[in-house]
Steps between C-alpha positions, in 0.01 A plus 500: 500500500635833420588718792336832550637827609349729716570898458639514806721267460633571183590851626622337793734337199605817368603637824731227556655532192565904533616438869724247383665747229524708766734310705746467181455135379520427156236361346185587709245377309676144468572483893144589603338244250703264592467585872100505468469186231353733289566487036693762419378647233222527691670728739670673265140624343385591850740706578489683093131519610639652859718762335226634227234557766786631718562751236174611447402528866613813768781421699421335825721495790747188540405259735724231703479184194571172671794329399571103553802381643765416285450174325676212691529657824162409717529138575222294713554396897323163444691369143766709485436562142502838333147664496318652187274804479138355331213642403236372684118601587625654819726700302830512436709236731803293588478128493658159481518278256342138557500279733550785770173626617581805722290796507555788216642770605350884374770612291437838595543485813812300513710770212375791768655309802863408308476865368467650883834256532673649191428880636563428829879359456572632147276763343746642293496222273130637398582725176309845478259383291333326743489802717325534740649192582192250553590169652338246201711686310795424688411157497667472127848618637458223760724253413794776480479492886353161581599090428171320549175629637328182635100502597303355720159510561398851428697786351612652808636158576827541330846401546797703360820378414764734474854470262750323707831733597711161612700379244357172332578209667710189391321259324698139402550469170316183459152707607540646119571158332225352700291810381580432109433130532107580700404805196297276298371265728403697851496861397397613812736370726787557252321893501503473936894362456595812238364761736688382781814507302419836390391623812667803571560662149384778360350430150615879381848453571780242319626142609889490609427121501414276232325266720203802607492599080444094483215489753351847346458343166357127633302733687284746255346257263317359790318861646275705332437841405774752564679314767624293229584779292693629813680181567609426152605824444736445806619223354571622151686795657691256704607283254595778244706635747691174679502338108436754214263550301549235267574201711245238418368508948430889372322417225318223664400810750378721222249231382384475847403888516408563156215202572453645859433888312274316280249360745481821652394635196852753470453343090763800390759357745458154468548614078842692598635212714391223247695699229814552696507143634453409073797715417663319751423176408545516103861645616594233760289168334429580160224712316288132434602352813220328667517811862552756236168420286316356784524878668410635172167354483438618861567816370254481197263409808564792659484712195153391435426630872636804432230536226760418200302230367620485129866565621458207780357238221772581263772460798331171595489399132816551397638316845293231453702420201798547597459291779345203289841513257767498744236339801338203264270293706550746816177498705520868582451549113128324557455772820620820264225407258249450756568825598499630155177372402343672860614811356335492165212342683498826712539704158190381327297487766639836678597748194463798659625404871688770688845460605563328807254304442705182608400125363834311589612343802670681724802221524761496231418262162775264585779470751822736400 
């Protein structure tokens, strides 16, 4: 059954997306519809629909928009898990995903009470254009101040953690192997063993150790959101600086983020970094090496995302067959045309479909 929008909730839309531009992040429209589960093209014509009444009406006075916490940062008490903002019938809330049946938690309520945090201990990290300085709003500058916000049973019930100043603590070696060998088959605990490695560092700064960039880039593919972003990021930096930037660990770690920009919907990144990494490749393996046309295709993906339909097709194309002369009888060929017959698929039935209007799988076409 289709799903029905209220007015005030699709202004309630809009004002997430203009407080969210407000706070800086790229990509607004992208972060709030995937924050709220919402299409975004859909979105995108509320808000054109915002701005032409907006125009046409007499200025109003600004009022204090409600922001949500940064994505990845409220987790639940009872599963541990990282909560999600939903709309629901109550409105707009945080929640759990099954089997964890804890009460929802007014979304609201809980960005006003990690704002009064933020302004409390740090209100200088609230830019000027939020003045006066309204605590939803600094609810999006949260995780500049805070680790983990963990709730309980209502949203004053919440628990802060706060960066660690000690310096991170000794780990044996054989916690990381033991990590690598648990990634496919027990994410979580590998996830629970990575964090404890990497307890203690700062995401924004640079490994001195290969052994944190190591646990950094086991550890983004299995988060979500923009704490993967962050901790892939890390470990790119990391390993450009302890390796170069054209040691195959460093391009391993640009894969990593370009896919981790990608599910975030940061499609002009993950384009950059897929391009680079290419370069990279064709220079180091070949120009028809299996990484460097296997990263090609992802780009075509990526393209398409972008809105560069025809220019994705003939990228995929014209990798497809160069992968199926120098590849025969590889099975990522079969995968590459899959994805090239999506795209055309998407083409006749979608000709006039805006850009960003995404029909690929957020994970790479085949392994690098």
């Amino acid at each position: 059954m289709a799903r029905t929008y209220t007015p005030e909730l699709i202004a309630a839309a809009v004002r997430q997306v203009d407080a969210v531009r407000a706070t800086g992040q790229r990509g607004p429209i992208s972060t709030v519809a995937r924050e709220l589960r919402l299409d975004r093209r859909l979105l995108q014509s509320w808000v054109t629909k915002a701005r032409a009444h907006a125009a046409a009406a007499p200025a109003v006075p600004a009022t204090d928009v409600p922001v949500l916490l940064p994505d990845g940062l409220l987790h639940c008490g009872f599963c541990r898990q990282p909560m999600t903002a939903v709309f629901t019938c109550a409105g707009l809330v945080y929640d759990c995903p099954p089997p964890c049946r804890r009460p929802v938690l007014n979304a609201t309520a809980v960005a006003h009470t990690v704002g009064e945090v933020v302004l409390r201990h740090a209100a200088h990290l609230v830019p000027a254009v939020t003045d006066p300085k309204g605590a939803s709003a600094a609810a999006g500058h949260a995780h500049r101040l805070i680790t983990r916000v963990t709730a309980g049973t209502d949203p004053g019930d919440l628990r802060i953690t706060w960066p660690t100043s000690r310096p991170p603590r000794r780990v044996p070696p054989g916690h990381l192997h033991l990590a690598r060998r648990l990634t496919g088959s027990d994410p979580q605990r590998t996830r629970t063993m990575l964090r404890n490695i990497l307890a203690g560092i700062d995401p924004a700064g640079t490994a001195t150790e290969v052994f944190h960039a190591d646990a950094a880039h086991l550890l983004a593919p299995l988060l979500h959101g923009e704490a993967a972003v962050r901790w892939a990021d890390y470990a790119h930096r990391s390993l450009t600086h302890l390796h170069g930037p054209t040691d195959p660990l460093t391009l391993a770690a640009a894969h990593t983020l370009a896919t981790a920009h990608r599910r975030v919907g940061h499609h002009q990144r993950a384009y950059h970094l897929l391009r680079e990494l290419a370069e990279h490749l064709a220079a180091t393996a070949g120009p028809d090496a299996h990484p460097t046309l296997a990263v090609r295709a992802t780009t075509a993906l990526v393209l398409h995302d972008l809105g560069h339909h025809h220019a994705a097709r003939t990228l995929l194309t014209d990798t497809i067959g160069r992968h199926r002369r120098h590849h025969p009888g590889h099975p990522a060929t079969a995968r590459m045309t899959e994805h090239l017959d999506r795209l055309w698929h998407h083409h006749t039935t979608h000709p006039d479909s805006n850009p960003g209007a995404a029909v690929n799988p957020s994970h790479p076409v085949v392994r690098a």
